[in-house]
Backbone as CSV, one residue per row, in Angstrom:
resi,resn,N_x,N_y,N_z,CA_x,CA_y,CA_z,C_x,C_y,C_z
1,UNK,-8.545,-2.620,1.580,-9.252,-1.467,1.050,-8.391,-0.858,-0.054
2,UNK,-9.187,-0.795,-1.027,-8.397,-0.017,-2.664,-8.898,1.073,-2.687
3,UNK,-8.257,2.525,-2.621,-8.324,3.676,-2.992,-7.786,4.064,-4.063
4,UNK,-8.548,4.853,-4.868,-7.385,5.203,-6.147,-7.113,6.847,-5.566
5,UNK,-6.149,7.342,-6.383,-6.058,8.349,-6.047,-6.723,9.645,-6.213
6,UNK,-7.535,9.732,-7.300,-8.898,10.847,-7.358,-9.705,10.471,-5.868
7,UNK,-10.099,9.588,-5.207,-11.007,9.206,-3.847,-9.907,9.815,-2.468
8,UNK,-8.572,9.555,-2.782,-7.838,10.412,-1.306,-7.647,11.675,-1.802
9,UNK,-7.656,12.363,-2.896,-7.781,13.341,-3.285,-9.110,14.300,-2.978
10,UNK,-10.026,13.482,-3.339,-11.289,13.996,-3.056,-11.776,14.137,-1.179
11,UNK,-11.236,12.991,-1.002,-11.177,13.158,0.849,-10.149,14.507,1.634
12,UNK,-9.426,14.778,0.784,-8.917,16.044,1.410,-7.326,15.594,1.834
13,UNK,-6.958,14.088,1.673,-5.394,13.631,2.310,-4.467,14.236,1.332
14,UNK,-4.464,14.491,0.636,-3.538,14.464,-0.752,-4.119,15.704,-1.347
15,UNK,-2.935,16.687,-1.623,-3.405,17.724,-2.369,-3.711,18.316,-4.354
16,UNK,-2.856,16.955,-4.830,-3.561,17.143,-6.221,-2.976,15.346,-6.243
17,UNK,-3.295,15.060,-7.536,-2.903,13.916,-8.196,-2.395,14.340,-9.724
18,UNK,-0.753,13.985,-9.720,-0.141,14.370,-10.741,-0.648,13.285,-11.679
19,UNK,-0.767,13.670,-12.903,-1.731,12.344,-14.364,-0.462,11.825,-13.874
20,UNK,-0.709,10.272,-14.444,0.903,9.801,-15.490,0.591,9.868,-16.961
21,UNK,1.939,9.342,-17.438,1.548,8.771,-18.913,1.129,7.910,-19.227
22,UNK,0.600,7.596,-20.430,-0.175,6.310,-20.796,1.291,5.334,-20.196
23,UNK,0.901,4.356,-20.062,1.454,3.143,-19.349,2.453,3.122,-17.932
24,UNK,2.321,4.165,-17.182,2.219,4.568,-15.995,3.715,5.544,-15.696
25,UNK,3.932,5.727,-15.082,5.049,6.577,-14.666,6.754,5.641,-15.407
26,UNK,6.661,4.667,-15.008,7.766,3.937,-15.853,8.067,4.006,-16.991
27,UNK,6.695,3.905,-17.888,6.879,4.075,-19.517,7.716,4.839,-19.451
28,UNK,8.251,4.764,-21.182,9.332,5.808,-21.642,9.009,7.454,-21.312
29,UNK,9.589,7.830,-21.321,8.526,8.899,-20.971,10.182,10.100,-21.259
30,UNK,11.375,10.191,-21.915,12.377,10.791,-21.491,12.406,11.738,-20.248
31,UNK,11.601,11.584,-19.228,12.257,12.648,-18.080,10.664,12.805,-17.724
32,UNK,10.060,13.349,-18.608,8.547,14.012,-18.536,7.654,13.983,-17.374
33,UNK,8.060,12.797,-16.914,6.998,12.635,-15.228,7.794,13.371,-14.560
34,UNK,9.553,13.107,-14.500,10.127,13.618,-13.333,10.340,15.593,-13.392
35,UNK,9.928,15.428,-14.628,9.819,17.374,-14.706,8.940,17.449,-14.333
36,UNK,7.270,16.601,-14.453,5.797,16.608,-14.174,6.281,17.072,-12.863
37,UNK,6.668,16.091,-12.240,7.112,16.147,-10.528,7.866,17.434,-10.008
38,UNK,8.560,17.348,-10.462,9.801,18.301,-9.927,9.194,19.670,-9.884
39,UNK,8.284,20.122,-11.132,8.071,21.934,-11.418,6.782,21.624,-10.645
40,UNK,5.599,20.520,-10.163,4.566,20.894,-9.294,5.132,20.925,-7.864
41,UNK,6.509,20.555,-7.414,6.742,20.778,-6.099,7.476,21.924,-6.302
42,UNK,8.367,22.387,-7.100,9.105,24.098,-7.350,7.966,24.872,-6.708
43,UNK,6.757,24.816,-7.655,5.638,25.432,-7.456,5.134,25.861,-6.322
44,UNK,4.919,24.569,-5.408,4.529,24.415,-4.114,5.334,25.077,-3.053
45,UNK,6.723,24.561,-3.162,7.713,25.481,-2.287,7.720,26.841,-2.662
46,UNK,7.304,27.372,-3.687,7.549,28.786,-4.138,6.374,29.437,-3.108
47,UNK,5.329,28.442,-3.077,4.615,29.374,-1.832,4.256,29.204,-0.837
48,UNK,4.808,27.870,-0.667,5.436,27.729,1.213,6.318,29.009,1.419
49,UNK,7.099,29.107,0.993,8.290,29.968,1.208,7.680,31.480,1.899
50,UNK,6.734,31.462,1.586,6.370,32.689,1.324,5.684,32.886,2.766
51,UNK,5.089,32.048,3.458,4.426,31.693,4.780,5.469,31.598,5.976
52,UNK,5.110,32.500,7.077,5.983,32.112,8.153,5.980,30.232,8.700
53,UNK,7.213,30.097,9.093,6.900,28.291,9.796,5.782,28.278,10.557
54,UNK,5.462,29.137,11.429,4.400,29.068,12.756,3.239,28.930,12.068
55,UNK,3.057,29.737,10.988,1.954,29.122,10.202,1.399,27.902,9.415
56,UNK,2.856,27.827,9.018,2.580,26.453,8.312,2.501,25.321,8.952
57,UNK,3.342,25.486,10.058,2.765,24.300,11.326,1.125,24.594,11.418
58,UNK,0.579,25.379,12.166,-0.563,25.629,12.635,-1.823,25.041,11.363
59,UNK,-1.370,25.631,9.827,-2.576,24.882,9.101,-2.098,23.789,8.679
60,UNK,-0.878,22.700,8.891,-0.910,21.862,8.830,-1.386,20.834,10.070
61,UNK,-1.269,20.810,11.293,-2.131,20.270,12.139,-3.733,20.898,12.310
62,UNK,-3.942,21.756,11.764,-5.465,22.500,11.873,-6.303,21.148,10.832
63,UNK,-5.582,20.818,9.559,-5.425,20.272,8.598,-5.834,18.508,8.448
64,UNK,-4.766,18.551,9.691,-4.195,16.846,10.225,-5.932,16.249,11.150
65,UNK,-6.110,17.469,11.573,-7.049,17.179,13.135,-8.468,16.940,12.483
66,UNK,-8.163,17.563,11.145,-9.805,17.836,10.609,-10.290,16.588,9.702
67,UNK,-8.893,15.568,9.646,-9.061,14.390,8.983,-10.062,13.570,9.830
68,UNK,-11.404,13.148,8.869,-12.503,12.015,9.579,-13.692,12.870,10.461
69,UNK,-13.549,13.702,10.546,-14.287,14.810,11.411,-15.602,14.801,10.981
70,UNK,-16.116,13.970,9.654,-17.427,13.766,9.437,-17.944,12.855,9.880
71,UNK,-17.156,11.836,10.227,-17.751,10.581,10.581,-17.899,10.280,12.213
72,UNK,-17.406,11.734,12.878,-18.263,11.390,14.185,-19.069,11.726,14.590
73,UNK,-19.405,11.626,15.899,-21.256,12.269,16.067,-21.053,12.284,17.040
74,UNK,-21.482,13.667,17.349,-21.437,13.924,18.693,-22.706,13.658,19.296
């Protein structure tokens, strides 16, 4: 099974999809992906941080549990 990453994105596993550059993350790129990278997780921790742990546990398994939850039938 081939997923690209806009389809696990769109399913809810994955919370964004960073672009690359034209000819993928390897190309030359002087640094540019790994700043791409680096300032969208700064970002992210800037507001984890901000959340007690008990919470962030709680909507991360609230999160985990809710994966596939369409495809059953009760």
């Amino acid at each position: 099974m081939r997923m690209t990453a806009e389809e696990v994105h769109k399913m809810g596993l994955i919370d964004t999809v960073i672009t690359e550059p034209d000819g993928g993350a390897m190309a030359e790129d002087d640094g540019l992906m790994a700043k791409k990278v680096k300032r969208y997780i700064l970002n992210c921790l800037e507001e984890l941080l901000k959340k007690p742990v008990d919470t962030l546990l709680a909507e991360r398994y609230a999160r985990i549990r809710s994966f596939g939850q369409e495809y059953i039938q009760e």
